[in-house]
Structure formats: structure tokens, C-alpha cells
N, C-alpha and C positions, 0 to 999 in steps of 0.2 A: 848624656849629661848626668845619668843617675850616679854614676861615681861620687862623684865632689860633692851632689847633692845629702848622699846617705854617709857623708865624711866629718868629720866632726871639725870645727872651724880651726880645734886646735892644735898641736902635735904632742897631748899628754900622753894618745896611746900609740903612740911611732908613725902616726899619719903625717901627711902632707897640710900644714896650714889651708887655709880658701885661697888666700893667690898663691901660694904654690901651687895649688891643685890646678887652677885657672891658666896659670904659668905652661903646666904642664898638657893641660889637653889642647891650649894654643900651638905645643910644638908637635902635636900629634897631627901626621901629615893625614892619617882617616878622619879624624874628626872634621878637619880644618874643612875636607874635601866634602863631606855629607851636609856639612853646613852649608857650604855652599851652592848642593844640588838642592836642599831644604829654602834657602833665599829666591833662588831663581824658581822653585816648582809652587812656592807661596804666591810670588809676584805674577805665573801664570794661571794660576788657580780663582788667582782672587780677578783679575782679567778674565777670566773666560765666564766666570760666573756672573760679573755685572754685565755683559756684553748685550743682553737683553734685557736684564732687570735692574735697576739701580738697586744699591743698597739702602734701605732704609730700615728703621722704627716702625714706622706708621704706612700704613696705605695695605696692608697684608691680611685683613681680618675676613675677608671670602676664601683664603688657603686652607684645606683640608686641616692641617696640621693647628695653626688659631682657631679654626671652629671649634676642635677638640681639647685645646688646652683652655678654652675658656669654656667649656664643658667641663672638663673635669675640677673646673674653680666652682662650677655653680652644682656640683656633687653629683651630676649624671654622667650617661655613656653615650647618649646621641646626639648628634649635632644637628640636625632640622626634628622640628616636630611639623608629618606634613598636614597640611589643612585637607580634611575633609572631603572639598571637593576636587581635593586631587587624587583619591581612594577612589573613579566609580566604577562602574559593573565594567568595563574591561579591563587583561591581563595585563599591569603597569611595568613586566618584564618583559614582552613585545612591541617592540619599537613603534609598530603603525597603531599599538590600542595605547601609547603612553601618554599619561596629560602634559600640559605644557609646562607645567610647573618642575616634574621631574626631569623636563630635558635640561634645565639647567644645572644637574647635579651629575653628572657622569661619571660611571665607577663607583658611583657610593651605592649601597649597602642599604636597600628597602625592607626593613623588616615589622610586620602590624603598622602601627603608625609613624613609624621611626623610621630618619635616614641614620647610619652608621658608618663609618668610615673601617673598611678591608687591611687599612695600612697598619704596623706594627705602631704602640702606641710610645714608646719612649721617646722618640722626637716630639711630641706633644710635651711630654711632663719634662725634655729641659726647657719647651717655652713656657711654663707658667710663670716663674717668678721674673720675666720679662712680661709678661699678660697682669701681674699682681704691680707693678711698677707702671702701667696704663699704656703699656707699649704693645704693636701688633706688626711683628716684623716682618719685614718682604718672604718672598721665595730665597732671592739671593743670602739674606741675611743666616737663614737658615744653614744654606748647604754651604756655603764658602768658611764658617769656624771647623764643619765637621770634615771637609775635605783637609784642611790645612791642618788640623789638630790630628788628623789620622795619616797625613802624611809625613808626619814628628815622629807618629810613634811610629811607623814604618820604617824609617831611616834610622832611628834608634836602635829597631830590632835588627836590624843589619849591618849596623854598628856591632853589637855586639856579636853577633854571629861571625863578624871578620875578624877576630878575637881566636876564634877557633879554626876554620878554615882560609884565612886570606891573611895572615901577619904578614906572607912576606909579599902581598900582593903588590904591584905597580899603582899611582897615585890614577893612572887612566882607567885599570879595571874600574877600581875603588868609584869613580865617577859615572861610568857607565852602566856599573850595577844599581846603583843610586837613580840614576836618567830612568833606567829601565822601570823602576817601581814608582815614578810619577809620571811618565809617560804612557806606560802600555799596559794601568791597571786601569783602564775602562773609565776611570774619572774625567779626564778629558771630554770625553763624552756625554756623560752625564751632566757636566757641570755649563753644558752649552743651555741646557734651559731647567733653569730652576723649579722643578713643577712637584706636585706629591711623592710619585713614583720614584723621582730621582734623593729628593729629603729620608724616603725609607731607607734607603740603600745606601746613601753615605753615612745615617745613623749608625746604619749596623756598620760601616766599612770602619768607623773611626773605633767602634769599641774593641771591634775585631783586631786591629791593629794594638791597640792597646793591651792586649791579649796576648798578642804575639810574642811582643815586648817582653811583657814580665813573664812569658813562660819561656824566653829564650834568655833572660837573665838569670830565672833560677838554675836551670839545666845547666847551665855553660859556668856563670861566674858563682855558682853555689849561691847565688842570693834567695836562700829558701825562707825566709824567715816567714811565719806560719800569715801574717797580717799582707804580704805580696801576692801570697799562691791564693789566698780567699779575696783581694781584688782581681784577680785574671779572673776567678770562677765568676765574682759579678759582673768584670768586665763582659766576659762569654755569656751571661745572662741577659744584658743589657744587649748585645748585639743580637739575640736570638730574639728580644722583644721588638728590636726594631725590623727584624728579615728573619723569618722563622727558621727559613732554609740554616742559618745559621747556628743553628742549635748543632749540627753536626759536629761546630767545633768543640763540640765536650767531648770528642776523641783525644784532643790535645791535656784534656784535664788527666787520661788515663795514661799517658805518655809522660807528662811530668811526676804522675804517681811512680810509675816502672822506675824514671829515673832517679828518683831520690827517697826512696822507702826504706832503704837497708840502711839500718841501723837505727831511725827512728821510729819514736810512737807514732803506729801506723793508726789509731784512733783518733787523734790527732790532727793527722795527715790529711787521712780522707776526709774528715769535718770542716778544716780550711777549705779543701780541693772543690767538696761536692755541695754544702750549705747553700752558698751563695748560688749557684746556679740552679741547684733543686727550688731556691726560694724566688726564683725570677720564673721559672718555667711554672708552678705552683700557681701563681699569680695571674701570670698570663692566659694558663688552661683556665683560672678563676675570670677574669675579664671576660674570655669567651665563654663562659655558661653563662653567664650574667648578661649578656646579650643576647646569645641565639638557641641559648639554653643547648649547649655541645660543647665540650672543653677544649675539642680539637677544631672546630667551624669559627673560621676567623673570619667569615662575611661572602665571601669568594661568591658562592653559589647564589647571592640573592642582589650581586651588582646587576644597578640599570647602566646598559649602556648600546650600543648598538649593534651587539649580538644577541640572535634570541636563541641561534639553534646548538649552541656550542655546549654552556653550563650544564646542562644537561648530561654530558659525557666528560665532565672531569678525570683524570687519572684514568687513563686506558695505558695496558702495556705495548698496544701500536703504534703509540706516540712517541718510544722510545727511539725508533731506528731513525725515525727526520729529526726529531730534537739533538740528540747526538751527534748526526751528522753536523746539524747548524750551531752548535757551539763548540764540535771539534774542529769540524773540518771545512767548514762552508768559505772558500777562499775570497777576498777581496779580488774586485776587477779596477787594472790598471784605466787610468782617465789620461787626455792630453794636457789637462788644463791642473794647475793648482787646486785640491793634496794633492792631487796626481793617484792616489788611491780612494776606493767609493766600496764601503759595503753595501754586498746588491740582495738580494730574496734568494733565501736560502735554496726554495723551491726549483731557483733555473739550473742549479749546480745537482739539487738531489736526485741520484739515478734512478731511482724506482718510484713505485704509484705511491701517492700521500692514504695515507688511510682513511677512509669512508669520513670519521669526523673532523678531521684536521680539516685547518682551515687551510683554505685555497692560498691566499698569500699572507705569510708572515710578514715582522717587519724586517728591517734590513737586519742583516747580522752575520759577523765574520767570527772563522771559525777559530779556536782557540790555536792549533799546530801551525795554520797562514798567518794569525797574524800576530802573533811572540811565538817564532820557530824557537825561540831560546827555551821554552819548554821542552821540547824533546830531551835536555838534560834530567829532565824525570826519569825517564825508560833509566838512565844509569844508578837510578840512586839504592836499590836491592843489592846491586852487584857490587858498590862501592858497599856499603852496609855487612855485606856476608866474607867479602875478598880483600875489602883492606878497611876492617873497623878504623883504625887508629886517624884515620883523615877526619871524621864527621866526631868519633865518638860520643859523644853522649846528647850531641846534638842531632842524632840518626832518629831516635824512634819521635822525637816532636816533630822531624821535616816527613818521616815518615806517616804519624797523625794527621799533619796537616793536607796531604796528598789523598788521604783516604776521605777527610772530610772535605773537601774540594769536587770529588769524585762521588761521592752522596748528593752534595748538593747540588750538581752538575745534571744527576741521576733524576733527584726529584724534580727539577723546574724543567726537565723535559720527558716525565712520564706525564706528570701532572698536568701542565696546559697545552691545550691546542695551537697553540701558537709559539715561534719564536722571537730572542728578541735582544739585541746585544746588550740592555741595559741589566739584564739579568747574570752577567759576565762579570759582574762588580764583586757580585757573593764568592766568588773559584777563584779569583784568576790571578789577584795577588797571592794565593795558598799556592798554587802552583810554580809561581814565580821565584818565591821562595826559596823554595825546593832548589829549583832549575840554577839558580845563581850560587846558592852553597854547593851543589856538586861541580858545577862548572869552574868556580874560583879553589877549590878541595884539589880538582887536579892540573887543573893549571899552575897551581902553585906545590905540587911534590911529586910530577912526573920528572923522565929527564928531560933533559935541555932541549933538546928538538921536538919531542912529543910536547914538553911544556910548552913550547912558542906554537906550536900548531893547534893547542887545543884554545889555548887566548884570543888567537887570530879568530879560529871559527866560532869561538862563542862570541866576539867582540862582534861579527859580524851581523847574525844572528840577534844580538841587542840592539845593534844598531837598525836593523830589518823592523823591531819589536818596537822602538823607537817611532819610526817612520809613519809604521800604519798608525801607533798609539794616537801620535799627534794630530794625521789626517782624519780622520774619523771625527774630530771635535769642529770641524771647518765644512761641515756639510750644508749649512746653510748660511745664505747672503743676506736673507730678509730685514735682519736687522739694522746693518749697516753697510749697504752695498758700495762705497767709497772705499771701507776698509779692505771690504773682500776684492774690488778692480786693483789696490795699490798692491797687494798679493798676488795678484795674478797679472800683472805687469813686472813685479821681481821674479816670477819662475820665467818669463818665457821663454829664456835660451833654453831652459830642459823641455818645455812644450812643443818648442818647434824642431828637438833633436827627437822629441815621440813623434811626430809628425813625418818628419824624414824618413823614420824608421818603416811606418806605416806606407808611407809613399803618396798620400794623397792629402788634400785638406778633412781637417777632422771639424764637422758641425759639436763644440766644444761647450756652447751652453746657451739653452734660452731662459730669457726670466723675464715673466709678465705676472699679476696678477693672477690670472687667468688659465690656466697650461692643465694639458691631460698627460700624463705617464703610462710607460710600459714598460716592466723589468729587463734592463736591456739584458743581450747575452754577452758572454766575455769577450768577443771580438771586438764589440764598441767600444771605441776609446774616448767614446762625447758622451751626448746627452741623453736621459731616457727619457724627455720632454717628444714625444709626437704628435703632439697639437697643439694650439692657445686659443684666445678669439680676443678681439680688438675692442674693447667699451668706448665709449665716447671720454676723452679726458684718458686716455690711458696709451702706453706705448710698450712696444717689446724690445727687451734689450738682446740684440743675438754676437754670440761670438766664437769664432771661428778662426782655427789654428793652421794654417798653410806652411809648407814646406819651403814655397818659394814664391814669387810672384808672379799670380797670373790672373787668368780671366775665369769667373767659377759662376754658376747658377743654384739659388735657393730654389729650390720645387715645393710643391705643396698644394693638396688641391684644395680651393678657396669658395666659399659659401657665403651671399648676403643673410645679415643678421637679422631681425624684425627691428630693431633700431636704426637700422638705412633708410635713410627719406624718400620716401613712394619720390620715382623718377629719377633719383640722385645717382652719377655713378659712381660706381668703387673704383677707387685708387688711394694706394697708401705712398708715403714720401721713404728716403732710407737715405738715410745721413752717416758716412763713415769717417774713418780715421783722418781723410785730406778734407771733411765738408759736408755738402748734400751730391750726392749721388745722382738724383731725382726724382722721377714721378712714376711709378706703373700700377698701370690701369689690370683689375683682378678679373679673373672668371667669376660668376655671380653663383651659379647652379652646379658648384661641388666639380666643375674640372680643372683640370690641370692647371696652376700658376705660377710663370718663370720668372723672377728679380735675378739678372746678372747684376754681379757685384765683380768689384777688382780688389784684389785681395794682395796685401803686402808680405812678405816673409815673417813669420812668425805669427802673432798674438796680435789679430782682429775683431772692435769690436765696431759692431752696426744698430742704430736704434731707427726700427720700424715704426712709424704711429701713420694715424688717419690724416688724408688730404685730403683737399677739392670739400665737395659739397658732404664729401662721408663727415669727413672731419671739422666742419661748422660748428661751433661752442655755441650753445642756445641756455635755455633752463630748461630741458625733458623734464616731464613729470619724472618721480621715481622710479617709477615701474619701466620706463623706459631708460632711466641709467642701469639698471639688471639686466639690460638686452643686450646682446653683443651686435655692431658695427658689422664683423665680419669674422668667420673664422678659419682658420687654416689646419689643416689634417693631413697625415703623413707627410710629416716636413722631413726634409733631408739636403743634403745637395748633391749636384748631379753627377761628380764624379768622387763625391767621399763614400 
């Protein structure tokens, strides 16, 4: 929409009037189409983000990001002053010597007497003048403007980009490449639980996007005028303040320099280009010295939280070969049950030994090639660059900047921590994306006629793959409204029970109690990585299970009285399925083997287990006795999945 915006209302200088201009981008069948991936990727953005947190005003002033905007209103840098006697003669970065006071602050930043906050500080300072108006706005309120205001400018910059590589595209590319950059940039994801970690990262994703925008408007439409190129460079400042890894993108700063230097004042040039970002990075190295006295120590090494032995070995180069792996290549494992895809531990996929300090298990996280294959149209973009400029032209060395700083920051956040982790996916993956959609729409649109239909086919495919996983990934958890997630998983079941078929046996598909132990399954499992739970008084297990056809099946499991079983009581739990109650069986007490046959319908089965007979009596237990478990069950399976 920057057209008509930077158009003057009149036609004194040969322009199009405002409603003509408006006329005119209504008959524009790309616009019309981005609008509408932009409508629908708003309406699930701003859905996925309240899903846990309502949106409010008020109720948000314990968020990392309020602590610190109302910190920087009262002229300091840190957000707790701690008391005293939460300083004493033990090491308060050792979890068993830590006061109780500091366990309430996890991940922040102990330094002398002062908590600090690690996180990039620009999301704080656009909350102040909502903290100066006496407002203290949620988690959600936060990330749901910067998701949707960065997913504008993303569709905008691909707007424009189809301009140069896709005019004579099909209105269905045009949508799928659109799908593809709200879908399967890691936002979905992120925007499932509105928390600090995830506020950093859509900070930086919206500026970055912003960024993108006006450096692919200058390049392409000559919109160089010197006051656009020195917003992208603060844009790219402001993103680097919120996700430092970001800073990478002032390769993009040097790529719009290449392309538009000839013939103007290059003094100029570089002072729009580089000001504004040398004066956010300035600042930011000033913030950090002001804190931990180090321009480059953004707090990292001095978070409590509950590692002790890790910080100590930041940035090692043997953290490179698992970290790479787990954000190239660490593939998604196929599930029976709605997404139907599950990122697992990078570690069960990684072939060789972890390094002495990496941590034993990462979190979940899928790797960039499994899960948007439509990147591998990177690998072409050198060879279209050198073999047939005239496709990308002068939009070659920006998709080419942006590949390289994708690839930096890709570099950095898996030298540097011991861990991995798909929320760090946010900072690369739309750079890459990028890339992968202008080469892929580049030749699909000026090969010949069959190579063109072939190359559409496999990249549509390919989005559509990028698509799939994008989506599932943001559905990994029921907790908060397990109605919505059963009404989900009641509309897959014909693909559930065609995975099931496939597999040949019933597949144990999901348990959920309070209560449950985990174990990174391996890729053969198409259920659950739940291998345990245990029974509280007042509480029940919801189990479900995907069968191929209708038969007769046994849950196994071997069963343990709790210290909350009533001296003399026996164990027996009830299991009530899709026709009713089922009935009564009676458990092994002392850890061996326990059978519940269950009949099982074709398709998508669900069973809820809770306590009977004298286990399950509703009393008032003390407290200490609702912490006890009833009963619990260990290596659960069934008998013939």
C-alpha cells in the first residue's frame, strides 16, 4: 500500500488521483490476494495469542518486559532491588544454595544487588507510553500488535518483490507464498504462549520485517529517497535491540548500498544507510556497560535459573555440529492423532556423541530443510544470480544478504548456547524464506512450459509441506482448553485412523493427566511420549487411542499404591469409554503388571480413567496428603500397539 500512500492525492503531476489509486490496487489481483492472506493470518495470530492469555490493559505488571518499562520511567536499569537477606554466604547461581526469593525470578539477570533482565530492551520502551497512560498490558497484548504489524510488513515486502520476479504469477502461487510466510515462520509457535522469550523475538521479527520492506522497495521500485533507506537502518537497529542476533542484518544495509550507489553522493548515502543503526548498536553496547560494566555482556552469564553447570561454558565451537544439526536438520516425527506432526529432541535424531557440556536434552525443535523443504530453493539462488541475472536483478544481492545474515545468526545461537530450541527459529527463517520463494516464483515464472509447470507443482508442494508442519507445531498443547483440542481431534479422525491402518495396530495416541512422566520417543512412535502418570485424589486421566478397526485391546502398565491409599483400601480404578462405563479393575499394588482390556471402536478413541471403591473416596486430606499420589502407573503401552 506504499504506492498510493507516497502519491500525491492529486493528478497535478500525471498521478493517479486517491480513488483512482484505490480503484486501481482493488483491481490488482496480488494485492487483492495478500490482503487476504494478511485478513486471515491476522485473525489467526490474534486466536492463537489470546488462546492462553486474554488480552488486556491491566493485570501484566509482574512481566519481565512492565518491570522494565516502568524502570526505565523511574530513570534506572534494574527491575528488582533484592533485599539483603536474599544475598547470604551461599552461591545464589546454584540452584540447591538459591534463597527463596530468587526462585521466583527465573532467567533474570543477578548482578551485586540488582535483578536485570537478558532480554533486548526495545519492547520495554514501546511499552512506556502505555505504562505513562497507567496501563500494564498482558503477555498477549504485547506480542499479538508485533506479530500482526510484522506480518504487514512481510506481505508487503513480497508484494513488492512480485513486482519483479512473479508479474506473470497465478493468483494460487501468489497465495501460497503469502500462506507460506505466516504459516511456517515459526510465529505460530511462538504466539501459543505469550511469555518474555517469545515478546524478544517478535520485537525483533516485526522490525526486521519492516526492514525488509523498505529495503526491498528501495532496490526494486528505486524508492531510494535518503529519509526510507535511514528508517530500514533504524528499523534494523531496533530489531537488533530487541534480538541481538539480529544485528546480522546490517548485511542488508551493504546490499542496498551496492545497489543504488552509482551515481549518487556516496556521503550521503552511507550516512542515511549506517547512522541510524550505528546509533542503536551505540546505545545498546552503552546500556550494557551501564549494567554489567561490558558493552558486549547483555546479562547471559549471570541468569538464575536452574542450570548451574552450563553458563560457565558459553560459546564453545563443539556446540556447532548439534546446534546445526537441530535447526537444519532435526526432522519432525509423524503422530496418529491431530497435528499429526510433533517436534521431538533434537538429541534422538543426532548421530554422534553431544559434547562434554551440551546439555543432555534440548527442547523440542525441528530442523529448518524437514520442516519448510521449500527452503532448499536457496541452494539455487548463486546459480540463478551468476547464469541468468536478469530474473532477480537487482533484487539478487538483498535476497543474497539476507541468506548470509540468516546464516550468522543461525551460526551464532548454535555456537553460543548449549542448548537448543525452535523458538530461536524466528530470528532465520523468514530470511530464508524469502530467498526460497523469489527463486522459486523467478522460475516458475520464465522457464518453459513444462519445466515451468514442474517447477510450480514441486514448489507448491513443498509450501504446502512448510505449511502443514508451520501450523502443527503451534497445537502442541491441550492444557488450556482441552474442549477445543478433543473438537480437533474428532475432525482429523479419518486421517488418524488411515495412520493407524497404515501402521497396522492401535496406536496409544495420547494421555493427559496432571500428573505424567515423559520420554523422548523415537520416530517409530506415532503416540504418545507420556510413559507414566499417577492418580491424586480428585483427579482423572484422559487416554486416547486410535485403532484401525474394531477389537478387543489391553492397556499394560505396571501399577504402584501411593502413600495417599488408605491403610487396608483396595486399588481399583473405573474406565468409562465412548459407549459408557466399561467398569471396575482391580490394580497390582507393588509395581507389577496391570491389565484394563478395553474394546475399542474403529478410529478415534477416547477413555477416562479415575479412582474407584474405597481409593477414590472424596474426604478433606490434609494438604500434604492431596501431593500424594493414589496410585501410579509406569511403562504404560498396550498390548498389541
Amino acid at each position: 500500500m506504499s504506492e498510493w500512500l507516497a502519491t500525491k492525492t492529486t493528478g497535478s503531476r500525471g498521478g493517479l488521483s486517491l480513488p483512482g489509486r484505490l480503484r486501481s490496487l482493488a483491481a490488482d489481483r496480488t494485492t487483492v490476494a495478500l490482503a487476504g492472506v494478511f485478513a486471515l493470518g491476522a485473525v489467526f495470530y490474534f486466536w492463537r495469542a489470546t488462546y492462553a492469555m486474554p488480552l488486556v490493559l491491566h493485570g501484566g505488571e509482574s512481566t519481565a518486559y512492565n518491570q522494565l518499562a516502568d524502570a526505565f520511567i523511574h530513570l534506572h536499569l534494574w527491575v528488582v532491588h533484592v533485599p539483603a537477606s536474599a544475598l547470604g554466604p551461599g552461591n545464589q547461581y546454584n540452584p540447591e544454595q538459591r534463597s527463596a526469593f530468587l526462585l521466583g525470578y527465573p532467567d533474570y539477570a543477578l548482578y551485586g544487588p540488582y535483578l536485570y533482565i537478558s532480554w533486548g530492551p526495545v519492547p520495554a520502551l514501546l511499552l512506556v507510553p502505555a505504562h505513562l497512560l497507567g496501563f500494564e498490558p498482558s503477555g498477549s497484548f504485547i506480542t499479538t500488535p508485533l506479530a500482526i504489524a510484522g506480518l504487514g510488513f512481510a506481505l508487503m515486502a513480497l508484494r513488492v518483490m512480485l513486482r519483479r520476479v512473479g508479474r506473470s504469477a497465478p493468483v494460487w502461487m501468489v497465495v501460497l507464498a503469502g500462506l507460506t510466510l505466516t504459516c511456517a515462520s515459526v510465529l505460530p509457535y511462538d504466539l501459543r504462549f505469550p511469555i518474555v522469550y517469545h515478546e524478544e523475538l517478535l520485537g525483533g521479527y516485526c522490525f526486521a520485517m519492516a526492514a525488509v520492506w523498505l529495503g526491498a522497495s528501495a532496490v526494486i521500485d528505486s524508492r531510494d529517497s535518503l529519509w526510507r533507506l535511514a528508517l530500514m537502518s533504524l528499523c534494523i537497529g531496533l530489531a537488533t535491540g530487541s534480538r541481538v542476533t539480529l544485528g546480522a542484518m546490517g548485511l542488508l544495509l551493504v546490499a542496498v548500498y551496492v545497489a543504488l550507489h552509482r551515481g549518487r553522493p556516496t556521503l550521503s548515502l552511507l550516512a542515511a544507510l549506517g547512522a541510524p543503526f550505528g546509533v542503536c548498536v551505540a546505545l545498546l553496547a552503552a546500556y550494557n556497560q551501564a549494567r554489567f560494566g561490558s558493552v558486549v555482556d547483555n546479562g547471559v552469564p549471570y541468569q538464575i535459573n536452574g542450570i548451574s553447570t552450563y553458563h560457565a561454558h558459553l560459546g564453545e565451537l563443539s556446540f556447532l555440529a548439534p546446534g546445526l544439526w537441530s535447526y537444519l536438520l532435526a526432522p519432525p516425527r509423524l503422530i496418529a492423532l491431530f497435528p499429526y506432526f510433533a517436534i521431538n529432541y533434537p538429541q534422538v535424531s543426532y548421530p554422534f556423541a553431544l559434547p562434554a557440556h551440551y546439555a543432555s536434552l534440548s527442547e523440542e525443535t525441528g530442523g529448518l530443510l524437514p520442516m519448510a523443504p521449500l527452503a532448499i530453493f536457496v541452494v539455487a539462488l548463486p546459480w540463478v544470480w551468476r547464469r541468468r541475472p536478469a530474473l532477480l536483478g537487482s533484487l539478487a544481492p538483498l535476497l543474497l544478504a539476507m541468506v548470509a545474515a540468516g546464516m550468522l545468526s543461525m551460526c551464532f545461537v548454535a555456537y553460543e548456547v548449549y542448548i537448543s530450541t525452535e523458538r530461536y527459529e524466528t530470528d532465520y527463517m523468514v530470511l530464508f524464506l524469502f530467498a526460497a520463494l523469489s527463486v522459486w516464483l523467478a522460475l516458475a515464472c520464465s522457464s518453459g512450459i513444462r519445466r515451468r509447470r514442474l517447477i510450480a507443482i514441486i514448489g507448491g508442494v513443498l509450501a504446502l509441506w512448510s505449511c502443514a508442519t508451520g501450523m502443527a507445531i503451534s497445537y502442541q498443547e491441550i492444557e488450556q482448553h482441552p474442549g477445543t483440542w478433543r473438537n480437533l481431534v474428532d475432525l482429523g479422525s479419518p486421517l488418524s485412523t488411515a495412520i493407524a491402518e497404515i501402521a497396522g495396530h492401535p496406536v496409544l495416541a495420547e494421555v493427559y493427566t496432571p500428573n505424567i512422566q515423559r520420554n523422548p520417543p523415537d520416530y517409530s512412535n506415532l503416540g504418545t511420549e507420556v510413559t507414566g502418570f499417577s492418580l491424586h485424589q480428585g483427579t482423572q486421566a484422559d487416554i486416547t487411542i486410535v485403532s484401525p478397526n474394531a477389537r478387543e485391546e489391553e492397556f499394560v502398565a505396571n501399577t504402584e499404591a501411593g502413600p495417599a491409599l488408605p491403610a487396608g483400601a483396595s486399588l481399583e480404578v473405573r474406565i468409562e469409554g465412548p459407549g459408557g462405563a466399561l467398569g471396575l479393575f482391580r490394580l497390582a499394588r507393588d509395581g507389577d503388571e496391570s491389565r484394563l482390556r478395553l474394546h475399542l471402536n474403529r478410529g478415534v478413541n477416547q477413555f477416562v480413567l479415575s479412582l474407584a471403591g474405597e481409593a477414590g473416596v472424596q474426604g478433606a486430606p490434609e494438604s500434604e496428603a492431596e501431593s500424594q499420589p493414589v496410585v501410579t502407573f509406569t511403562n504404560v503401552a498396550l498390548a498389541h500397539g
